[in-house]
OpenMM code with the backbone's topology and positions (N, CA, C; nanometers):
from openmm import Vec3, app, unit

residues = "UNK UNK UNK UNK UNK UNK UNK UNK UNK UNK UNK UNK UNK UNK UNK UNK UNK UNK UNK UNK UNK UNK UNK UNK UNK UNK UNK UNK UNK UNK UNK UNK UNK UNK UNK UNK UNK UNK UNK UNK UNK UNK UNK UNK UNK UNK UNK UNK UNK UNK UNK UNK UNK UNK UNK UNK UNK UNK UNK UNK UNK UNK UNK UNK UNK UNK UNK UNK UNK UNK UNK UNK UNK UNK UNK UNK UNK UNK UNK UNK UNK UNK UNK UNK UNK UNK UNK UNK UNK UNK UNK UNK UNK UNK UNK UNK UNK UNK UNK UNK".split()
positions = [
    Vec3(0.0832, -0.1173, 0.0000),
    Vec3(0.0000, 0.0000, 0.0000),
    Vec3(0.0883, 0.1244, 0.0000),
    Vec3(0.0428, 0.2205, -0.0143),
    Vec3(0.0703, 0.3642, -0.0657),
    Vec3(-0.0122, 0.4785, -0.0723),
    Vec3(0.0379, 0.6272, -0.0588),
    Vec3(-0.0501, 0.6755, -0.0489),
    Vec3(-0.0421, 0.7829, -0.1409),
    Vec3(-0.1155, 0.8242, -0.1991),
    Vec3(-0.0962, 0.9548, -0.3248),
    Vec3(-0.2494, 1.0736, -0.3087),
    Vec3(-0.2010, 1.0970, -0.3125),
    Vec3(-0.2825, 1.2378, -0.2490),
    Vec3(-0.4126, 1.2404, -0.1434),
    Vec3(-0.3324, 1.2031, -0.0447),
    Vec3(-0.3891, 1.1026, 0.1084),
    Vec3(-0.4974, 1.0131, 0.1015),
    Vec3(-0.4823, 0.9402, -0.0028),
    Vec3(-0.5359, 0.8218, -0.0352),
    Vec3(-0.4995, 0.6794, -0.0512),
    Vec3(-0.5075, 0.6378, 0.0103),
    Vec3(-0.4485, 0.4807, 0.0534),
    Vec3(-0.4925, 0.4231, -0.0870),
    Vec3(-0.3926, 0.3398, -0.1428),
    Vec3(-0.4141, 0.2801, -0.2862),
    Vec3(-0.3360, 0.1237, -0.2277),
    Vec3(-0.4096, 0.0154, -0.2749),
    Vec3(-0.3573, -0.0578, -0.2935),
    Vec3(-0.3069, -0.1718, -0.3958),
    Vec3(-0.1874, -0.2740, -0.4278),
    Vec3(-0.1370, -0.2647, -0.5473),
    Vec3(-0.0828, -0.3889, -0.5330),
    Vec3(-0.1544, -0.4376, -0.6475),
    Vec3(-0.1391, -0.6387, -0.6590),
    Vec3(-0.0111, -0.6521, -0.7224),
    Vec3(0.0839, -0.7299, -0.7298),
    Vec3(0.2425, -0.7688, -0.7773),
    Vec3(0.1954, -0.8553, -0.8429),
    Vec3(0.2198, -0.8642, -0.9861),
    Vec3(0.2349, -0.9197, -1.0950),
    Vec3(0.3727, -1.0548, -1.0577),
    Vec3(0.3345, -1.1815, -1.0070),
    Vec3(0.4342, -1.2451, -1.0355),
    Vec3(0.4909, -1.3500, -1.1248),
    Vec3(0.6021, -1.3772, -1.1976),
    Vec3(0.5954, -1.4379, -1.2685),
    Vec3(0.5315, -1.5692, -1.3022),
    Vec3(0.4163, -1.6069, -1.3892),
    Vec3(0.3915, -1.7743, -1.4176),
    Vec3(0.4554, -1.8569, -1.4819),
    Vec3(0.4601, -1.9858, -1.5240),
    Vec3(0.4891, -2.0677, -1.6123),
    Vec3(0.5931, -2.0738, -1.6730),
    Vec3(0.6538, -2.0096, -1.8220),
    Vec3(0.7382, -1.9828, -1.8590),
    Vec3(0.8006, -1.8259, -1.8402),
    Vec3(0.7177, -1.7591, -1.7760),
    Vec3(0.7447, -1.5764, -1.7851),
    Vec3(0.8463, -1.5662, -1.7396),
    Vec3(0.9386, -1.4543, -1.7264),
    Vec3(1.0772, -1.4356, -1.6790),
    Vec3(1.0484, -1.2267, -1.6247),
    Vec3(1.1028, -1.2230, -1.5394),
    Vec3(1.1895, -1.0689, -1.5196),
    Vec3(1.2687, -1.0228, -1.6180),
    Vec3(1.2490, -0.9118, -1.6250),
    Vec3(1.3626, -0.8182, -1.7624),
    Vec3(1.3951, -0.6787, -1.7510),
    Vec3(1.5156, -0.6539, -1.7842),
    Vec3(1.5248, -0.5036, -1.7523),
    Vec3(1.5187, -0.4245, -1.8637),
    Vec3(1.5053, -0.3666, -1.9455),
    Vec3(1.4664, -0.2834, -2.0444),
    Vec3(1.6131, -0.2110, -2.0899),
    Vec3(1.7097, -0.3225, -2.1717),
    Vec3(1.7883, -0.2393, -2.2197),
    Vec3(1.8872, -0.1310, -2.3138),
    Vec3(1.7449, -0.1429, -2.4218),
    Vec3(1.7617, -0.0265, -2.5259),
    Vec3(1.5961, -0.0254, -2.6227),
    Vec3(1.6019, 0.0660, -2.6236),
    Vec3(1.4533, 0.0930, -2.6894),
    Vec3(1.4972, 0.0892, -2.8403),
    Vec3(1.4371, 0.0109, -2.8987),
    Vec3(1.4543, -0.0108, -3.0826),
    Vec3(1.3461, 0.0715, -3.1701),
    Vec3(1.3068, 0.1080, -3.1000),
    Vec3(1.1631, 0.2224, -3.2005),
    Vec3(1.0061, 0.1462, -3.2327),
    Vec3(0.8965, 0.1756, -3.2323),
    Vec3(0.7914, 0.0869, -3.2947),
    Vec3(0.7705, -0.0025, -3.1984),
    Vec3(0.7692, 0.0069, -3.0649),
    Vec3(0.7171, -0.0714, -2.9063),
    Vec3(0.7803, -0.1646, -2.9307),
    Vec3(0.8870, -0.1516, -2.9780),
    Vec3(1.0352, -0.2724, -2.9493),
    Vec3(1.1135, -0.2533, -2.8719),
    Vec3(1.1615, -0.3293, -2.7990),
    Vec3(1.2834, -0.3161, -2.6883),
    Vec3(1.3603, -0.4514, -2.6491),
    Vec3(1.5235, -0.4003, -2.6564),
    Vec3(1.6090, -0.5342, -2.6327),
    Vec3(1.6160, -0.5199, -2.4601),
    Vec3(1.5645, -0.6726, -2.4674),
    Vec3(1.5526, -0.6797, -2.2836),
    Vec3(1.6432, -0.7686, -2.2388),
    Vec3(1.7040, -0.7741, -2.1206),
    Vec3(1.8102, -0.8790, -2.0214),
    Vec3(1.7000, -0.9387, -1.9700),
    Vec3(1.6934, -1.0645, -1.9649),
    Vec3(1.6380, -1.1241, -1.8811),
    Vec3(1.6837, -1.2282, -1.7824),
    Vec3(1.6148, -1.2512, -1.6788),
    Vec3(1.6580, -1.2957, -1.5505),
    Vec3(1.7068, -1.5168, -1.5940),
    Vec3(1.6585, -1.5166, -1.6887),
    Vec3(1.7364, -1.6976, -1.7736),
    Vec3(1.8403, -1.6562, -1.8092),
    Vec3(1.9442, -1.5025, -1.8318),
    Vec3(2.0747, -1.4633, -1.8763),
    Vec3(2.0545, -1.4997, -2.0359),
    Vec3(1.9299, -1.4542, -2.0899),
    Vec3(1.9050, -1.4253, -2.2299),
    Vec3(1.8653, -1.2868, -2.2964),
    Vec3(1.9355, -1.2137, -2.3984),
    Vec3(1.9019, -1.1217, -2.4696),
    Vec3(1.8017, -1.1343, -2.5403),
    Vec3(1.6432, -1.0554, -2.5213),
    Vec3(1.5646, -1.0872, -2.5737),
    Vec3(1.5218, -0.9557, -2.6771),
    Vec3(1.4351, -0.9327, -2.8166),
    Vec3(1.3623, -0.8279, -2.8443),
    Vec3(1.2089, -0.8570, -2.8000),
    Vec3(1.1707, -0.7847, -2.7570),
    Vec3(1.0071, -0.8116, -2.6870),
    Vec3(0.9509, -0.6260, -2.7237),
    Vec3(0.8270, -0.6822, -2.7395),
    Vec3(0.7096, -0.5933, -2.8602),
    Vec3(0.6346, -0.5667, -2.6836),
    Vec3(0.5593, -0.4635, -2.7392),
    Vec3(0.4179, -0.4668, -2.6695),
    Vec3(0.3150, -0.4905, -2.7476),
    Vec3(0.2194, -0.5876, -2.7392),
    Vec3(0.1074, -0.6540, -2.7950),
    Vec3(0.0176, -0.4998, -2.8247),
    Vec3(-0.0395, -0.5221, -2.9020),
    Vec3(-0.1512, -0.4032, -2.9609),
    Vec3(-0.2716, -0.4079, -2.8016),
    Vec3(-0.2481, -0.4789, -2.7523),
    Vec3(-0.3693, -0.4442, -2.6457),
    Vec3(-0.3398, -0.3970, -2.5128),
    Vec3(-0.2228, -0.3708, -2.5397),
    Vec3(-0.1391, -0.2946, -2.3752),
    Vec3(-0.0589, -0.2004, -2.4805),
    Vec3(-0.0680, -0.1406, -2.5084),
    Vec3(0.0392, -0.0565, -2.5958),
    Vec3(0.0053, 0.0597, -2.5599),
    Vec3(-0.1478, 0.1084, -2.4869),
    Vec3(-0.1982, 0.2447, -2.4699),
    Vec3(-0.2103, 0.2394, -2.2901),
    Vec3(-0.1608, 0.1265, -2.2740),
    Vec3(-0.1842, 0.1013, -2.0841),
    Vec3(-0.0879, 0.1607, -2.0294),
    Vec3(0.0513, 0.1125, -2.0242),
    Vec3(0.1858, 0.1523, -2.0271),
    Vec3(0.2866, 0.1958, -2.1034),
    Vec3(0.3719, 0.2730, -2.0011),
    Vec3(0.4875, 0.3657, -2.1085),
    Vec3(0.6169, 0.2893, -2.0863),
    Vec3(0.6987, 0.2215, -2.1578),
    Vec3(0.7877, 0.1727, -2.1376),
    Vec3(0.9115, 0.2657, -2.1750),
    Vec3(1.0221, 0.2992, -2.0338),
    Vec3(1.1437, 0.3403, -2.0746),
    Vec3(1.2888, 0.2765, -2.0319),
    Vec3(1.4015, 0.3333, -2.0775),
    Vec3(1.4806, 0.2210, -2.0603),
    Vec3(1.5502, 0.2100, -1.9294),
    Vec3(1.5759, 0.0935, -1.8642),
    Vec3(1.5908, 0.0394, -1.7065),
    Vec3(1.4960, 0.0398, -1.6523),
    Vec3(1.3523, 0.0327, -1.7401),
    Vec3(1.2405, -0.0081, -1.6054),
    Vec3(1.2508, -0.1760, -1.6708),
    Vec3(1.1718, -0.2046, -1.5478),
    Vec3(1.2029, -0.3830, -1.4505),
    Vec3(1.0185, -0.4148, -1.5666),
    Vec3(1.0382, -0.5203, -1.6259),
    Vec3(0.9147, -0.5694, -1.6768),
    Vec3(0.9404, -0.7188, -1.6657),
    Vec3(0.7943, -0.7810, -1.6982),
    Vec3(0.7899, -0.8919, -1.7030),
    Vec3(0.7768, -0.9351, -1.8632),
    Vec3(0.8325, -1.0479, -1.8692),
    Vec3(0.8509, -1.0835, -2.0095),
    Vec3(0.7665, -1.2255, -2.0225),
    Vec3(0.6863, -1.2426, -2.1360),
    Vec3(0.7112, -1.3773, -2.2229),
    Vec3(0.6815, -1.4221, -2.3091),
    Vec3(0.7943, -1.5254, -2.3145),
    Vec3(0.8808, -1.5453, -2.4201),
    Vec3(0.7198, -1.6379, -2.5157),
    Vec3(0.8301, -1.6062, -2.6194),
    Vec3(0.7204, -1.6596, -2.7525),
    Vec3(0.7109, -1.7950, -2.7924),
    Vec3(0.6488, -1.8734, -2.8286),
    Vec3(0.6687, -2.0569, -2.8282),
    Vec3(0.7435, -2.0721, -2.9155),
    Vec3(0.7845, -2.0084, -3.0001),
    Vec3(0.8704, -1.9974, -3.1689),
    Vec3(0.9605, -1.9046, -3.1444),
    Vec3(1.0665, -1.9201, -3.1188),
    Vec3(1.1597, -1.8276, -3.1177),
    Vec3(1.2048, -1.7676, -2.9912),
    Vec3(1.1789, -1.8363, -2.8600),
    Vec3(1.1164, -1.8302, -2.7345),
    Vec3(1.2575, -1.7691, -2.6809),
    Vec3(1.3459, -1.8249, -2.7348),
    Vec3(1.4886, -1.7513, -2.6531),
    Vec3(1.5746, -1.6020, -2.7271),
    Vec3(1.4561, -1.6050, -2.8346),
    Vec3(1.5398, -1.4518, -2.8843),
    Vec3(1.4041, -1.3616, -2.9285),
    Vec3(1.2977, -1.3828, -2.8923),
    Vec3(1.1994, -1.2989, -2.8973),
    Vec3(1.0747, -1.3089, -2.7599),
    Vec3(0.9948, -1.2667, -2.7412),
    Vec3(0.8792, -1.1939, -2.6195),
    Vec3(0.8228, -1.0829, -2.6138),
    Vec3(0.6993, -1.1245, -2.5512),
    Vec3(0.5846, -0.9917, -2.5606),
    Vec3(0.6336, -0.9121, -2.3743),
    Vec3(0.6156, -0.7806, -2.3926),
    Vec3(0.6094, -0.7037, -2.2448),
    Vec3(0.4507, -0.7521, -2.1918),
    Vec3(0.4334, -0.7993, -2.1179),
    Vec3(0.2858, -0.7802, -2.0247),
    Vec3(0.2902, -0.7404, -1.9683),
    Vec3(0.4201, -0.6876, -1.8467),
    Vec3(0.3500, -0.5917, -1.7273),
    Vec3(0.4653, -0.5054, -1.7321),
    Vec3(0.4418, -0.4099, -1.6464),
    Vec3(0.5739, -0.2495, -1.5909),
    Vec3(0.5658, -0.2932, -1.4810),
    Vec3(0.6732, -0.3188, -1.3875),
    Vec3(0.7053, -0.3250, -1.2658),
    Vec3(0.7210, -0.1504, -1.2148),
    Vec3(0.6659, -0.1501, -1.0987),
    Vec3(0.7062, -0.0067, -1.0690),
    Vec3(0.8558, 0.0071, -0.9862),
    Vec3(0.8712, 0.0783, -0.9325),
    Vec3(0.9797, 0.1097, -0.8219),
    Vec3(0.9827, 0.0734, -0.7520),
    Vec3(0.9206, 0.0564, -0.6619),
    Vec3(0.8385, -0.0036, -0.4929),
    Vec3(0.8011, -0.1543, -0.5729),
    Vec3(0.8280, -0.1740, -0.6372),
    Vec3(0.7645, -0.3205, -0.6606),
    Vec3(0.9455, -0.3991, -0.7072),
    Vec3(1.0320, -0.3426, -0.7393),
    Vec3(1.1740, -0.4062, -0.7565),
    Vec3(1.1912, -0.4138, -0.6308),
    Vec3(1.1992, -0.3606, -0.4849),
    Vec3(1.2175, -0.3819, -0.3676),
    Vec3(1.1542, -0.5402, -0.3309),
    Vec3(1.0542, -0.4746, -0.3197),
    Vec3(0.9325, -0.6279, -0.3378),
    Vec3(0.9959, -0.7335, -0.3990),
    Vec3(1.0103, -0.7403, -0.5112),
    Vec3(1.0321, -0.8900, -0.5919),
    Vec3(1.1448, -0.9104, -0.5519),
    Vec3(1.2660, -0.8286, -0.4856),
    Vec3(1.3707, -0.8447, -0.4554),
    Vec3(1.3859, -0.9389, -0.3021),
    Vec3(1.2939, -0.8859, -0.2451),
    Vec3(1.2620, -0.9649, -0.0602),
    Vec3(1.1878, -1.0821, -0.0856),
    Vec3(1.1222, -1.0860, -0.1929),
    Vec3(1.0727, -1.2161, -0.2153),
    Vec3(1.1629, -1.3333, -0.2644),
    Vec3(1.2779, -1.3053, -0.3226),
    Vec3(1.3616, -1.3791, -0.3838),
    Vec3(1.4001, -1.3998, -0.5476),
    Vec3(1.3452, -1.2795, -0.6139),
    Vec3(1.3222, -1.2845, -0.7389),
    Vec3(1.4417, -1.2407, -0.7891),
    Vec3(1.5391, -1.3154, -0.8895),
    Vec3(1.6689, -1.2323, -0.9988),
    Vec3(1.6289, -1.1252, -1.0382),
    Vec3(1.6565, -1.0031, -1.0185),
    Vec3(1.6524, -0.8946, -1.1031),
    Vec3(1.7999, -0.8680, -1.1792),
    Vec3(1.7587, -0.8863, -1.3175),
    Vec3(1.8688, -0.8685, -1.4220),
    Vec3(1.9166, -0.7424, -1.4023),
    Vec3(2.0432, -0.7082, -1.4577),
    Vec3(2.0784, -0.5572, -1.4561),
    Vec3(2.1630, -0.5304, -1.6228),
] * unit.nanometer
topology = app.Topology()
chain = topology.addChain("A")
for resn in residues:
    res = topology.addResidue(resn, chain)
    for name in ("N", "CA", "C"):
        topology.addAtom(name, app.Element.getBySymbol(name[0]), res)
């Protein structure tokens, strides 16, 4: 929880499922492309899907969640979530790799 203009907000953590991985955002390629590090110690390019593309702003060194594609799974992935600030602390006490 948190508070933004003395209003208590509270805020669900996206954690990774199945195949998903952690990623750090490390160069923006133009056209909601971005080469990401991810927490398997793979260089990935990962898109934002046309249906989150107007949700979040992706810039470079923010913490996202990645995953990977069934075809091409270790050199391509979609972004699904933005990790915030207060939420790298978090995934960090929980035990989660954060790539750098």
């Amino acid at each position: 929880m948190y508070k933004k203009n003395n209003v208590e907000e509270v805020h669900t953590l996206m954690i990774p499922r199945d195949n998903e991985v952690i990623g750090t955002v490390y160069k923006a390629l133009g056209a909601s492309k971005f080469m990401i590090n991810c927490a398997d110690q793979k260089q990935r390019v990962c898109s934002i899907p046309g249906r989150l593309k107007r949700r979040f702003w992706v810039k470079e060194n923010d913490l996202v969640l990645v995953k990977p594609w069934v075809v091409q799974g270790d050199e391509k992935g979609d972004i699904i979530w933005r990790y915030s600030i207060l939420d790298k602390d978090t995934l960090k006490k929980r035990g989660f790799e954060i790539p750098k």
